[in-house]
N, C-alpha and C positions, 0 to 999 in steps of 0.2 A: 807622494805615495806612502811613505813613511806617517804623514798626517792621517791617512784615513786610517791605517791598522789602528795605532792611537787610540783614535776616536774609536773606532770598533768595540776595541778592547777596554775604552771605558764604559761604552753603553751596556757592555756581558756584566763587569763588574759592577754597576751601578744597577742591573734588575736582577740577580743575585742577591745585592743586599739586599733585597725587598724579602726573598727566600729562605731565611733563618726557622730553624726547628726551636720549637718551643716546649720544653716540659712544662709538662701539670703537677702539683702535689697534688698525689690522691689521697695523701693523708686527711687534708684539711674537707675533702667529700666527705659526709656523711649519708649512710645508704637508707630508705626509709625502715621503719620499723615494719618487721613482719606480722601479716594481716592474720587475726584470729580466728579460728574453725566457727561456723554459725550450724547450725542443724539442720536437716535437709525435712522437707515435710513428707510422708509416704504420699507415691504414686498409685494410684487406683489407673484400673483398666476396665475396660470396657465399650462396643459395640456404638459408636455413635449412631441416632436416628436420621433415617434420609430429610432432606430441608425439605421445609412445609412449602408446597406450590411450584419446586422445582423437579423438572424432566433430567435425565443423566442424559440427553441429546436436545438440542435447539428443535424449535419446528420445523419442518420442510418448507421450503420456499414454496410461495402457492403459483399456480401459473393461472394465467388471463382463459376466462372459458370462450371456446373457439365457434361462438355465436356471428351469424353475419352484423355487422354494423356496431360488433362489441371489438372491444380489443382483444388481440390473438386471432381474427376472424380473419381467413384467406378468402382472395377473390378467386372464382374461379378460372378468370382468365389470368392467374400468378403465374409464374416461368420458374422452369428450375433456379436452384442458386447452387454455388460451393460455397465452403468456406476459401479456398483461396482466392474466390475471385470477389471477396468483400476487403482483403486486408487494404489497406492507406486509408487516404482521408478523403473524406465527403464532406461536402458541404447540406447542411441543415437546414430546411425551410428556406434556404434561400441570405439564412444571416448567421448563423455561426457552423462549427465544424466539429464532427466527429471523426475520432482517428480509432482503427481495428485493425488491432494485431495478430499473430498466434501462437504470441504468448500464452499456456495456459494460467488459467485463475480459478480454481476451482474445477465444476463442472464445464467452464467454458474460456474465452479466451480473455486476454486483458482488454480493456478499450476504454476509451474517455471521450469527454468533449470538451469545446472551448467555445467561449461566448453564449452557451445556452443559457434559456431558463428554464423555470417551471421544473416539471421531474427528469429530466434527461439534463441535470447537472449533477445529479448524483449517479451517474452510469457510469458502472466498473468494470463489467463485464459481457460479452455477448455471445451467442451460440445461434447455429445454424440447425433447425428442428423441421424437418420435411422440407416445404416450399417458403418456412418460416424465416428471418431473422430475429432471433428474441431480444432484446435489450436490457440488462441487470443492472440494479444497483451493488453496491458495494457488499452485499448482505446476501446476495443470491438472488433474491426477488425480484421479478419480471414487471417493469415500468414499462413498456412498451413492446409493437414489434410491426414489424413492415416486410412486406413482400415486393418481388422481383416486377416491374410491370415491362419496362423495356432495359437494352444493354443500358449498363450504368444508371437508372432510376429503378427506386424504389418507393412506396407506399405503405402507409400504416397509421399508427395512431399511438397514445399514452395508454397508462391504463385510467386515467382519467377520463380520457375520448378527445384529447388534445390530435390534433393532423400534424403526420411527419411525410417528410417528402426526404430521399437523400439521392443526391445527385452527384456526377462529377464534373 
């Protein structure tokens, strides 16, 4: 018993010596030499001109004109929709997935997809407008939109003229 105090009491005093304070001579510092005054040049004032070709606002996202057989074009036989009864994920054409939240993003809600292509891999956003679902990119602007035809399917188009189907 007596062995391990010992031993204790050597490993304190053995990382201890490691712990010694050490003075510095600051004498042997020297401090840099202090930096000399340079002259300042006058300040002019004055009105800057608005930039050549820019707007103090972005454009308005433009929307799909609601022609039949164009994109934005409701069927007349469309079904009401909500937004809450679009939130989770749908499957896309059949081969990838769109997921819609309501989260806001802007004017509308968050939403993405996964595995698409063409223009609905850049969709950021989506909004419910009349019998509408609009589909946004990242930027506000309307890439597509599809209407309600039965529970759970939907119908629409790009703003290409690309066909969306979303089902669950």
């Amino acid at each position: 018993m007596q062995l391990r105090y010992a031993m204790t009491g050597v490993a304190v005093v053995l990382s201890l010596a490691g712990c010694q304070r050490t003075a510095y001579d600051n004498a042997s510092y020297s401090s840099p030499a202090p930096l000399t005054a340079q002259p300042v040049p006058s300040v002019q004032g004055g009105q800057l001109p608005p930039p050549a070709g820019a707007s103090q606002f972005p454009a308005a996202p433009t929307a799909a004109p609601a022609v039949p057989g164009q994109p934005g074009a409701v069927a007349s036989n469309a079904l009401d929709v909500s937004k809450e009864s679009m939130v989770g994920s749908w499957r896309v054409n059949g081969r990838c997935d769109m997921f819609l939240t309501l989260t806001n993003l802007g004017s509308g809600s968050r939403g993405g997809t996964r595995g698409c292509v063409g223009e609905l891999t850049a969709m950021g956003s989506w909004e419910v407008s009349g019998k509408q679902v609009l589909l946004k990119d990242r930027s506000g602007n309307q890439i597509g939109s599809v209407y309600k035809t039965a529970d759970n399917s939907f119908s629409g188009q790009t703003s290409t003229g690309q066909p969306i189907t979303l089902s669950r």
